[in-house]
C-alpha positions in Angstrom: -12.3 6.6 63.1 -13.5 6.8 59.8 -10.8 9.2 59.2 -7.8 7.0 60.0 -9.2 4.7 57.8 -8.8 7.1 54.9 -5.4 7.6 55.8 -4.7 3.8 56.3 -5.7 3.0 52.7 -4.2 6.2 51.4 -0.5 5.1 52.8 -1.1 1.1 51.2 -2.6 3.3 47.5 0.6 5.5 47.3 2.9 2.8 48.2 1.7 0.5 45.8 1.9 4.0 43.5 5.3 4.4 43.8 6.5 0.6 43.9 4.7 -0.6 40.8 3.4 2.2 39.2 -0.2 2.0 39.8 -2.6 4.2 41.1 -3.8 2.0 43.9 -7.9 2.4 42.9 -7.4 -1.4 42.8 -7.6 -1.1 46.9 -8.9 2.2 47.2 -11.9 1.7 45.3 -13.6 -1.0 47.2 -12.3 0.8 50.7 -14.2 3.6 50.2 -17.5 1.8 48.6 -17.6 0.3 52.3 -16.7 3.2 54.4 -19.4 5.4 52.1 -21.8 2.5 53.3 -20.6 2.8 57.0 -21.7 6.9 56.6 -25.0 5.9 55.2 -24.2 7.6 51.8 -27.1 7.2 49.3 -26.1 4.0 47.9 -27.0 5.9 44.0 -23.9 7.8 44.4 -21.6 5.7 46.5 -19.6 3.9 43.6 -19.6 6.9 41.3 -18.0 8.6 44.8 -15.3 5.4 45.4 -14.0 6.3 41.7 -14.1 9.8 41.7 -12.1 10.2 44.8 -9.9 7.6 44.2 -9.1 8.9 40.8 -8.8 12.7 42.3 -6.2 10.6 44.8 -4.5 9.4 42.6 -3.3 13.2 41.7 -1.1 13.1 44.4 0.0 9.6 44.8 1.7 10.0 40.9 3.3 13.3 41.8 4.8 11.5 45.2 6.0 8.5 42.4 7.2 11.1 39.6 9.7 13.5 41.9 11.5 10.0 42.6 11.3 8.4 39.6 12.9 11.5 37.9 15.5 12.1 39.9 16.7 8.3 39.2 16.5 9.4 35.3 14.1 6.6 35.3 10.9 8.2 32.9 10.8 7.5 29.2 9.6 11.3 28.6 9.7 10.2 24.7 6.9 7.5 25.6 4.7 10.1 28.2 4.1 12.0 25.1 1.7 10.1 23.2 0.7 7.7 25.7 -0.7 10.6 28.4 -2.5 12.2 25.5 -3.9 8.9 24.6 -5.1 8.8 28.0 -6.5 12.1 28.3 -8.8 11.4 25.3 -9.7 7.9 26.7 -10.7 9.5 30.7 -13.2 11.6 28.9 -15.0 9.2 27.3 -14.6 6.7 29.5 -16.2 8.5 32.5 -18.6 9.5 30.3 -19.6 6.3 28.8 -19.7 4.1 32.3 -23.2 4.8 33.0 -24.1 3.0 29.6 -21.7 0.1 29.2 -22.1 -2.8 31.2 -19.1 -2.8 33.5 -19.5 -6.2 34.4 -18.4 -7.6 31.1 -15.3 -5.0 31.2 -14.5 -6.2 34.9 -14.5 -10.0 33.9 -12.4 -9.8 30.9 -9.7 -7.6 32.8 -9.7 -10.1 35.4 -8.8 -12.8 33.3 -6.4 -10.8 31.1 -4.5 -9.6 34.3 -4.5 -13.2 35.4 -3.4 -14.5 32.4 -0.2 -11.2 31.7 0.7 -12.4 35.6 1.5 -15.8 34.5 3.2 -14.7 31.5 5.6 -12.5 33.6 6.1 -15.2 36.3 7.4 -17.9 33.7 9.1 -15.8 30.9 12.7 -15.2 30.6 14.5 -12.6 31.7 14.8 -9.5 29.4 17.9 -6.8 29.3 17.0 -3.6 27.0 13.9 -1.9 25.5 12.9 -3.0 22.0 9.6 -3.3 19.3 8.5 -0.4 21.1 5.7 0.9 18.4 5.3 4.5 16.9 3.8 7.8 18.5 -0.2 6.6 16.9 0.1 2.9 18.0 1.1 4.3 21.8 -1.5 6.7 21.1 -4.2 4.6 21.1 -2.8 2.3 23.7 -3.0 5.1 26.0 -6.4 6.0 24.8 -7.9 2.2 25.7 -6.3 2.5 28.7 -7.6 5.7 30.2 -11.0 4.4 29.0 -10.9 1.3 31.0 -9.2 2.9 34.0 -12.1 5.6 34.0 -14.3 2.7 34.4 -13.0 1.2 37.7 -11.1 4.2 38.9 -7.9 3.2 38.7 -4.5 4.3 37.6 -4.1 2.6 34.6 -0.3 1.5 35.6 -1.6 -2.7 35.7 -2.3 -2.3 32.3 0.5 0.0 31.0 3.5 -1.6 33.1 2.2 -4.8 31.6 2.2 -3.0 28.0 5.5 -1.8 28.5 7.2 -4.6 30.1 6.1 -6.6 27.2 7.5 -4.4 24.6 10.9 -5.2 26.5 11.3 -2.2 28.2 13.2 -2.8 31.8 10.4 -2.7 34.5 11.6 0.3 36.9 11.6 2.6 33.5 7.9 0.7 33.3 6.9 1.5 36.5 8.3 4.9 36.4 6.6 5.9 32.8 3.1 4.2 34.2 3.6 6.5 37.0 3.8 10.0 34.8 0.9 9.0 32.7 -1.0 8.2 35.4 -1.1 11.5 36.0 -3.1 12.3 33.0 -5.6 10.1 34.2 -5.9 11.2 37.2 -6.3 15.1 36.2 -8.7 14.2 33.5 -11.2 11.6 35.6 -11.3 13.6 38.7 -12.7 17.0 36.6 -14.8 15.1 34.6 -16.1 13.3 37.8 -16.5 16.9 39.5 -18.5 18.1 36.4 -21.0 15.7 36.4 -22.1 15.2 39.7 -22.2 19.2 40.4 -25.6 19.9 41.9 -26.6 16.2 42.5 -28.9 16.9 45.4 -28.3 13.7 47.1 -24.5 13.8 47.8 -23.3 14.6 51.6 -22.0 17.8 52.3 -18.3 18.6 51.6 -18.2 17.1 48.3 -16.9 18.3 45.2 -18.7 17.2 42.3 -18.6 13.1 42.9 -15.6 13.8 45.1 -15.5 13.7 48.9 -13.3 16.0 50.1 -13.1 14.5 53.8 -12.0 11.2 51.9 -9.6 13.1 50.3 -8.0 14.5 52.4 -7.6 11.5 54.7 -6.2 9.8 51.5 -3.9 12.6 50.2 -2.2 13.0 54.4 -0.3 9.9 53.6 -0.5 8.7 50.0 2.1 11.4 48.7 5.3 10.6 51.1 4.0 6.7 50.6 4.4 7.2 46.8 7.6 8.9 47.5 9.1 5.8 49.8 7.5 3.1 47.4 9.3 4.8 44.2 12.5 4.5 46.3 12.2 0.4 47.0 11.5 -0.2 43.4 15.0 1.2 42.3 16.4 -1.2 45.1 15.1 -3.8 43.8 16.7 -5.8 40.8 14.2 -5.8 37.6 13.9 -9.5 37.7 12.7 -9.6 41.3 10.4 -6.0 40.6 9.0 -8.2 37.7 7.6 -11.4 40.1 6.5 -9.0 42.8 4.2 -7.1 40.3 3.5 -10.5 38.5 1.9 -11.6 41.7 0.2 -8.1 42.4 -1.0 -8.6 39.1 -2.5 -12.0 39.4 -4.2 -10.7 43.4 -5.9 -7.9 41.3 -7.6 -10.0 38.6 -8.3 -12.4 41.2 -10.2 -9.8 43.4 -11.8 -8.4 40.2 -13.5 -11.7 39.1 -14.3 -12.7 42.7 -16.1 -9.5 43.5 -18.3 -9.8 40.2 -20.1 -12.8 42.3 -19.5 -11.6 45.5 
């Protein structure tokens, strides 16, 4: 049972994946904090797990998005560069430094800053071409904050990119399709680091790698990849206006949830 569950949440991850570019921790995350719960995992390890796995997931949910996204010619490769190197740098430290910063404070002011991006793409005006996008250091950096925050929560990172992106007046399915490739980087960087650091924890269940859970995994990865795949396909349906609202509105649900669950 718990199984299909996995695969339930892994489908709804890699479809958001490939429709807006995100890695889908946003659901995955707090899925597998309750199902860990439901096993009787030692709650110690049970968040550090949730990330961990979801980040390792998200491996294949970007590689389901990328294949799709390229063969539409849709990736900025010129902007995966230094923004995927940025966020290799910023995964390291930031699964490194979560144990020490209080992610409470982090959680809060994403909320509000996704809420606030969400109603700034719902009432702008529509934009045609890609302009005022910064040099290769300034998208350096960018990427660098971003894979620090996503390390935190264990997600993608694409909310924050697309955003980024989409702001700098780039169209959104070249957004979505770039936030997809660097979440890649992410993804590769947070799962090893997660599988580093909890090698030889004494309390975590059998069939885990590091902080990941492989049976979690697994359940996740059977349907996320050909979800990511489908998703990617929908977004190049769909014209950039209408892509915009729907991930306006994704946008504003997610820094919703994020500020709700801080009290709840």
């Amino acid at each position: 049972m718990i199984f299909l569950v996995y695969m339930v949440f892994g489908a709804i991850a890699g479809l958001l994946a490939g429709l807006f570019g995100i890695g889908g921790g946003v659901i995955v995350v707090p899925a597998l904090v309750l199902a860990f719960n439901l096993q009787g995992i030692s709650p110690e390890i049970v968040f550090y797990m949730a990330i961990a796995t979801s980040l390792t997931n998200i491996i294949f949910t970007s590689l389901g998005a990328i294949k799709t996204h390229h063969k539409k010619a849709a990736i900025e490769w010129y902007l995966v560069k230094p923004i995927a190197v940025g966020m290799l740098v910023g995964t390291f430290i930031g699964v490194n430094t979560a144990l020490t910063i209080p992610a409470i404070y982090l959680q809060a002011s994403f909320g509000v800053f996704a809420i606030f991006m969400s109603l700034s793409m719902m009432f702008s005006q529509p934009t045609a071409t890609q302009h005022h996008l910064p040099g290769s250091i300034a998208l350096g950096v960018t990427g660098a904050l971003i894979g620090w925050i996503s390390a935190l929560f264990g997600i993608g990172g694409g909310n924050l990119l697309v955003t980024y992106l989409t702001n700098r007046r780039l169209v959104i399915q070249k957004a979505v399709a770039t936030a997809s490739t660097c979440g890649f980087a992410i993804a590769i960087a947070g799962a090893a680091s997660n599988a580093v650091m909890g090698w030889g924890n004494p309390v975590l269940p059998v069939f885990s790698l590091g902080y990941i859970y492989l049976p979690a995994l697994l359940g996740l990865v059977s349907t996320s990849f050909l979800a990511a795949n489908y998703g990617a396909k929908i977004a190049h349906r769909l014209s950039a206006q209408k892509l915009k609202r729907l991930f306006a509105w994704m946008l504003l649900i997610v820094g919703l949830r994020m500020l709700i669950s801080i009290w709840y």
